[in-house]
C-alpha positions in Angstrom: 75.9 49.0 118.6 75.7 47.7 115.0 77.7 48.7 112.3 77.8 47.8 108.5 80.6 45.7 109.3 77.7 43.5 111.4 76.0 43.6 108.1 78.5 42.0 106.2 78.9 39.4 108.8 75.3 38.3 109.2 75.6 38.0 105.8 79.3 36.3 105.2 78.6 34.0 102.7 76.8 35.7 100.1 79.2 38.5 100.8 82.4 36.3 100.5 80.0 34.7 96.9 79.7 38.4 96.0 83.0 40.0 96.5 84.8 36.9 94.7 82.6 35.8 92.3 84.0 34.3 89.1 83.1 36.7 86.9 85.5 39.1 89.2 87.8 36.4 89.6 88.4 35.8 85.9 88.2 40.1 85.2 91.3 40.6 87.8 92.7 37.9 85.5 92.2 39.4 82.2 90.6 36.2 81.5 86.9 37.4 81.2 85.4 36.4 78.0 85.2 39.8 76.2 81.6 39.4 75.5 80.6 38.7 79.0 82.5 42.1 80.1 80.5 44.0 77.4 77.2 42.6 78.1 77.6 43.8 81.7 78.6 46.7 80.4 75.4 47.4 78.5 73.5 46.3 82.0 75.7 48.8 84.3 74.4 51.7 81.8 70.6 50.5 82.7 71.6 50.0 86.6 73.1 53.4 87.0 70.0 55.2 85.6 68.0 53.5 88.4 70.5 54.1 90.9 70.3 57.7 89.4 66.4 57.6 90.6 67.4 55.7 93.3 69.2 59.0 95.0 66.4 61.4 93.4 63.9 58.7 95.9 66.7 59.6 98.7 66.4 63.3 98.3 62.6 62.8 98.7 62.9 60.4 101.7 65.5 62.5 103.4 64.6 64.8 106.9 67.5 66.9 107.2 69.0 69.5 105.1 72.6 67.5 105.2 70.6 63.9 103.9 69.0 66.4 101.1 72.6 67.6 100.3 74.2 64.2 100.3 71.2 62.6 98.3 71.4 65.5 95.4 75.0 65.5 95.7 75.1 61.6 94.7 72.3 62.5 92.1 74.3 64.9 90.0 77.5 62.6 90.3 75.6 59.9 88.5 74.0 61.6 86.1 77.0 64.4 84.8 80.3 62.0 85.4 79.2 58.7 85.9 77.1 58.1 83.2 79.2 60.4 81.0 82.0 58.1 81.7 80.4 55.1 81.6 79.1 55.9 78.0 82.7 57.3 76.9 84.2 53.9 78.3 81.9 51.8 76.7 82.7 53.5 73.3 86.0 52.1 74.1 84.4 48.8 73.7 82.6 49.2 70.8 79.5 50.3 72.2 77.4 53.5 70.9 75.2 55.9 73.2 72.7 54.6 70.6 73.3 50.8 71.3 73.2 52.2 74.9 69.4 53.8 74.2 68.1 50.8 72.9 69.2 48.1 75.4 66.2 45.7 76.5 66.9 45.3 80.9 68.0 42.0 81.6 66.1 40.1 84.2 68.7 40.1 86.5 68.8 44.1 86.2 65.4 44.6 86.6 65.1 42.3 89.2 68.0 44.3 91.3 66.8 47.8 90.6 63.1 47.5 91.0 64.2 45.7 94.4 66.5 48.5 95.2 63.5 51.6 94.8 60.7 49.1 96.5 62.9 48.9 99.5 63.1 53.0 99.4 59.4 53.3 98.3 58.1 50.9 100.8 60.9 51.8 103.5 62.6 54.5 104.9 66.0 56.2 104.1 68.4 53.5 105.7 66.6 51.0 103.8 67.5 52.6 100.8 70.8 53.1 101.9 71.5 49.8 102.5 69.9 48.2 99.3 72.2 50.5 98.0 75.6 49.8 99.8 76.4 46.2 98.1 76.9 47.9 95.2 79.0 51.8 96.4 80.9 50.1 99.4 81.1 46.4 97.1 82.6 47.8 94.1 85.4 49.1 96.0 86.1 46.0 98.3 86.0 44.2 95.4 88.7 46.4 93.9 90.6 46.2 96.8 90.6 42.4 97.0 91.8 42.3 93.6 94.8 44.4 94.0 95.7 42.7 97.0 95.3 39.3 94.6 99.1 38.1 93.0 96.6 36.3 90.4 95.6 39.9 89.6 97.4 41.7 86.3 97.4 44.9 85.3 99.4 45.3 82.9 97.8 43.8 79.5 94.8 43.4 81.4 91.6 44.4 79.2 90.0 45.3 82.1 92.1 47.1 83.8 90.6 50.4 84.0 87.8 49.1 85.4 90.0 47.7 88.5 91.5 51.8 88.3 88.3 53.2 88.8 86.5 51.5 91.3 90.0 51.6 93.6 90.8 55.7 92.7 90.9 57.9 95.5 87.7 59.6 94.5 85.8 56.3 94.9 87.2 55.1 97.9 86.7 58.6 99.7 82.3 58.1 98.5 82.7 54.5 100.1 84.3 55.4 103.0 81.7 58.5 103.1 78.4 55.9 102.4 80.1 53.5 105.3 80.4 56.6 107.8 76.9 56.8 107.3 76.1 53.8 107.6 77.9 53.3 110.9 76.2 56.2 112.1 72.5 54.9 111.5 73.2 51.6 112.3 74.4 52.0 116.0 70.7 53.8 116.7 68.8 50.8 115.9 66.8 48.1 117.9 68.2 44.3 117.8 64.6 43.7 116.1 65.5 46.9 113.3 68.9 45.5 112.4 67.3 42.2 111.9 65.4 43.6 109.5 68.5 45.4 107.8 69.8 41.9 107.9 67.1 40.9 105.5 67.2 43.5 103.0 71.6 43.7 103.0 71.2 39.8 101.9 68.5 39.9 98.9 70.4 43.2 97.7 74.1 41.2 97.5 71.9 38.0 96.4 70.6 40.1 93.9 74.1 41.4 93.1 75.7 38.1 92.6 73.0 37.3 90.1 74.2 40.7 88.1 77.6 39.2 88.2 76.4 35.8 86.6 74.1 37.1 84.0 77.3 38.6 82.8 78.5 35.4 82.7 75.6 34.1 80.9 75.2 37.0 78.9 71.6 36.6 79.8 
């Protein structure tokens, strides 16, 4: 029986190129060009409205009253904290609600989130939910392997809120929930269906990695 663990392993090496991407490497290291960290920043904003309509998709994909509860449940998160604390963080950094409204998508944003709703538009609810896990379970491995990292500071680290939010209780207990979910889907599937899951987990974290370096590039 598959489980997203099996994901991650048919897909090891963009997962490994993912999780420890420079761009993380140098943020657990305090060393991340300031302007790199802002400009992804800026992106995030755009990428969590999509993954805001991403969930609103969910709700309309889903068959069962619980998937209907989960889906709106992750919709209101996003839209009344998340993006309320994403714009009061980036404040922090200089950046307006007005900047915020204004922002031209970078390719590699629009490439990821139009990716992400065609694979729920086109698919069916585990499709989405799996274009969707490299970033809900990702963020928090990635938190984890930074804390776990004696190259990692904290203290006088810029950016080390961001390490504090994306490792918080709160967060780990929606990735462990997501993975749960996961786990149960995945063990109901043909060889031939998981294949297919393959497919989409690896252009998603492809497609991640790419976010990650047009920070980078400020692109």
């Amino acid at each position: 029986m598959p489980s997203f663990k099996d994901l991650t392993n048919a897909c090891a090496d963009e997962w490994y190129d993912y999780l420890q991407h420079d761009f993380v490497r140098q943020l657990g290291k305090g060393r991340l060009p300031v302007d790199a960290f802002r400009h992804y920043l800026q992106q995030d904003y755009l990428f969590l409205i999509h993954f805001a309509r991403a969930w609103a998709l969910a709700a309309y994909k889903s068959r069962s009253l619980s998937e209907l509860r989960q889906a709106t449940a992750s919709l209101d998160t996003i839209l009344n904290t998340e993006l309320t604390l994403h714009i009061g963080y980036c404040a922090e950094w200089g950046i307006s609600e007005d900047d915020l409204s204004e922002l031209p998508e970078s390719r590699a944003t629009l490439a990821y989130t139009r990716y992400v709703l065609d694979c729920g538009q086109r698919g069916d609810l585990l499709d989405l939910h799996v274009a969707l896990a490299p970033c809900l379970i990702g963020y928090g491995e990635i938190a984890e392997w930074l804390l776990d990292q004696d190259s990692t500071l904290i203290e006088d680290n810029p950016y080390a809120d961001w390490i504090a939010m994306y490792s918080s209780d709160d967060f780990k207990a929606a990735m462990e929930s997501e993975r749960e979910w996961l786990d149960a889907r995945l063990s109901e599937v043909s060889e031939r269906r998981f294949g297919e899951l393959v497919d989409v987990f690896r252009d998603a974290t492809r497609l991640e990695i790419d976010f990650w370096q047009m920070g980078l590039d400020q692109d």
